[in-house]
C-alpha positions in Angstrom: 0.0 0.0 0.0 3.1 2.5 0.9 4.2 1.8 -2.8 1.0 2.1 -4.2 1.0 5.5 -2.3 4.7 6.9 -3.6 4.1 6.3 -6.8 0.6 7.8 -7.0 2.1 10.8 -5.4 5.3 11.1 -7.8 2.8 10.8 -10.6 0.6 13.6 -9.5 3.9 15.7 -8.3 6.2 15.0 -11.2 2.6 16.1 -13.8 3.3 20.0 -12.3 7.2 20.3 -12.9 8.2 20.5 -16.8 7.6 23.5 -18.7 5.9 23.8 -22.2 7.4 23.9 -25.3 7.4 26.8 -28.2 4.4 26.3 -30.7 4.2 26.0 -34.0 1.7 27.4 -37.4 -0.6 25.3 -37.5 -1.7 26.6 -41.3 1.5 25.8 -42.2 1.7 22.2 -40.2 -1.1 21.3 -42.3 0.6 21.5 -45.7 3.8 19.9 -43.7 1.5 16.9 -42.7 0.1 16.2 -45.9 2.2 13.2 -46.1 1.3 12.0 -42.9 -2.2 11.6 -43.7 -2.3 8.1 -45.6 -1.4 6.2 -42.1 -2.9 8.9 -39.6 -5.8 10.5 -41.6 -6.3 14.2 -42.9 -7.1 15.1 -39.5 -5.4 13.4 -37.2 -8.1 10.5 -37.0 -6.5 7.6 -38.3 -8.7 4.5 -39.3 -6.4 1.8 -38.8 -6.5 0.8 -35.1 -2.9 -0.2 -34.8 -1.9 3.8 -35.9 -2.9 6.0 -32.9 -5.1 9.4 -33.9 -3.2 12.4 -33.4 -5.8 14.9 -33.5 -6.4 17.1 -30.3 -2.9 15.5 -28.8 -1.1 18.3 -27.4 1.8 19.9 -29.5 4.5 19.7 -27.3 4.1 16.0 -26.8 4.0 15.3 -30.1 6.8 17.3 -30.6 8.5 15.1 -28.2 7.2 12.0 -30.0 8.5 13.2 -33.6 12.2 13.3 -31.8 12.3 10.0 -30.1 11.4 8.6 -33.8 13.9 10.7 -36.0 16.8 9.6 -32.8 15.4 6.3 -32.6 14.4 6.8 -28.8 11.4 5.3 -30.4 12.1 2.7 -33.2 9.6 2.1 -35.8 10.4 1.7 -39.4 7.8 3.8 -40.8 8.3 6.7 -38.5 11.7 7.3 -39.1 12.0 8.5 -41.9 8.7 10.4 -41.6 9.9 12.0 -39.1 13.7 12.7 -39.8 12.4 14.9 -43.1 11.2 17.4 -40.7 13.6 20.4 -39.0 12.6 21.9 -35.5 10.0 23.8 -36.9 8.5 21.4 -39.4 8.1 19.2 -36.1 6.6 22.3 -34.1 4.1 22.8 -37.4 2.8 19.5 -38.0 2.3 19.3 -34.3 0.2 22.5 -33.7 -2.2 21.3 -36.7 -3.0 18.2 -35.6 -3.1 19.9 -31.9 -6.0 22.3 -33.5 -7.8 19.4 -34.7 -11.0 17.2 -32.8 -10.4 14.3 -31.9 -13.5 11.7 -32.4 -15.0 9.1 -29.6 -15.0 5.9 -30.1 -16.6 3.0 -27.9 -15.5 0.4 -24.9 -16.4 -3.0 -25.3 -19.4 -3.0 -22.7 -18.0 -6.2 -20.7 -15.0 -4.5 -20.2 -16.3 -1.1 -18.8 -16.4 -1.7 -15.3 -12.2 -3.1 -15.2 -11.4 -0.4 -17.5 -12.8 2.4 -15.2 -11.6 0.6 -12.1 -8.1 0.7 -13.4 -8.2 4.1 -15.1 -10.0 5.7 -11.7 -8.7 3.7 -8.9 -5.8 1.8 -10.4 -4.9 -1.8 -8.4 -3.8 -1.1 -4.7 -2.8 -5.0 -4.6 -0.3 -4.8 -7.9 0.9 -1.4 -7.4 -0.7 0.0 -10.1 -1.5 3.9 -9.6 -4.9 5.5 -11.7 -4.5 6.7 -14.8 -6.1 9.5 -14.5 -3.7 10.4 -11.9 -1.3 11.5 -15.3 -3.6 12.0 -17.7 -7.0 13.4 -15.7 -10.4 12.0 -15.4 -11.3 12.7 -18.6 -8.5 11.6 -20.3 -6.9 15.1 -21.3 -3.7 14.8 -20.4 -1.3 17.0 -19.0 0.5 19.4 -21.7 2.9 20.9 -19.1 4.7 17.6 -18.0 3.9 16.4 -21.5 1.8 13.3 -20.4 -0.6 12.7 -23.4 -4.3 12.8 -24.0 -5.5 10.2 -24.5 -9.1 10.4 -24.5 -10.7 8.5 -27.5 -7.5 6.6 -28.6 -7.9 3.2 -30.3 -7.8 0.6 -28.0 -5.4 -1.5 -29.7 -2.8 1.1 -30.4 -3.1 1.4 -26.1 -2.8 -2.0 -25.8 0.0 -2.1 -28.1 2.2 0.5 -26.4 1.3 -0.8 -23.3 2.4 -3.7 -23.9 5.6 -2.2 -25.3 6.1 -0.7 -22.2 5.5 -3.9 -20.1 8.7 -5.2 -22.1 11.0 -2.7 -22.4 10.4 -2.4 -26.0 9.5 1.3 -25.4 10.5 3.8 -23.0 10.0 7.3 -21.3 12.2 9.8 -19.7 8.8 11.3 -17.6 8.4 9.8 -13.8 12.0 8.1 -13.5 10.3 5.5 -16.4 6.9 5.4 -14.3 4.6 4.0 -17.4 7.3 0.5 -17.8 6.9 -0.2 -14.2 3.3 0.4 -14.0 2.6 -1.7 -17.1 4.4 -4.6 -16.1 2.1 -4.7 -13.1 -1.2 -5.2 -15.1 -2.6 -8.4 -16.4 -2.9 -8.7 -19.8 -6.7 -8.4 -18.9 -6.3 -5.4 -17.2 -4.3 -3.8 -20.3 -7.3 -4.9 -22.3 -9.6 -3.2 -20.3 -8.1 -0.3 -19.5 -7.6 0.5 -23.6 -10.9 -0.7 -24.2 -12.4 2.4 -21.7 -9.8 4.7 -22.8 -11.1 4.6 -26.8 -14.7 5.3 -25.0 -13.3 8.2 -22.7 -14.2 12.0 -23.2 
């Protein structure tokens, strides 16, 4: 229960201490993201579940994301190069357009609701596993100024997937000394399920 406690309190402390980021045009991000749209959609609404929706994330975060990808923080074939086309501000661009853009709802698989909502709310005081919303509020909107994503609405197996990532080590994050591998590698694969199942229902 102590852990439980700490890390629910290092989430909630460490969401108030990073600064924002510069922005970007987003009119000019749009004509920059024109060759993202195939995979991620016009506006940021992909159709594929596996490929998140970047519509309504916040810039800065994205921002973030774009870097990891072109460095190979983050290593996915596709991205790369995507990403290593654009300079500083083609990054900042592309990320304040799909930032100005709405992200749509979609909906939890009913017999998973009430997991998905336990986790997300309440977390698991037995595993160690902190709420979600702790990071990224009760209505899944993030936090822009510690750059913890929205992620309100996102497909539930592109959550499951990077959740999963993070349960292995396959993907990482400088925010929280690493909080989201060591919370992920708590959950049951049910409770992944669940939890990304809620989240693509969540606004």
């Amino acid at each position: 229960m102590k852990k439980f406690l700490a890390i629910t309190i290092t989430l909630i402390v460490s969401s108030i201490s990073m600064p924002a980021m510069a922005g970007g045009d987003p009119v000019a991000g749009k004509e920059k993201a024109a060759q993202c749209a195939s995979c991620h959609g016009a506006d940021g609404n992909s159709l594929n579940p596996a490929w998140p929706k970047l519509a309504g994330q916040h810039a800065d975060y994205l921002v973030k994301q774009l870097w990891y990808f072109e460095h190979g923080e983050r290593e996915n074939a596709m991205m790369k190069p995507m990403a290593s086309v654009l300079d500083e501000q083609g990054r900042e661009d592309v990320a304040a357009y799909y930032a100005s853009q709405k992200a749509s709802i979609g909906e939890a698989a009913p017999e998973l609701v009430e997991l998905g909502e336990k986790i997300y709310r309440s977390g698991n005081s037995d595993s160690g596993v902190a709420p979600c919303m702790g990071c990224h509020g009760p209505n899944g909107a993030g936090n822009p100024a510690a750059l913890y994503p929205a992620l309100r609405g996102q497909h539930a197996q592109y959550v499951e997937n990077q959740m999963h990532g993070f349960a292995e080590g396959k993907r990482v994050n400088e925010n929280a000394k690493k909080m989201m591998q060591i919370l992920a590698a708590r959950m049951t694969n049910r409770e992944i399920r669940a939890v990304a199942s809620y989240i693509q229902g969540l606004h």
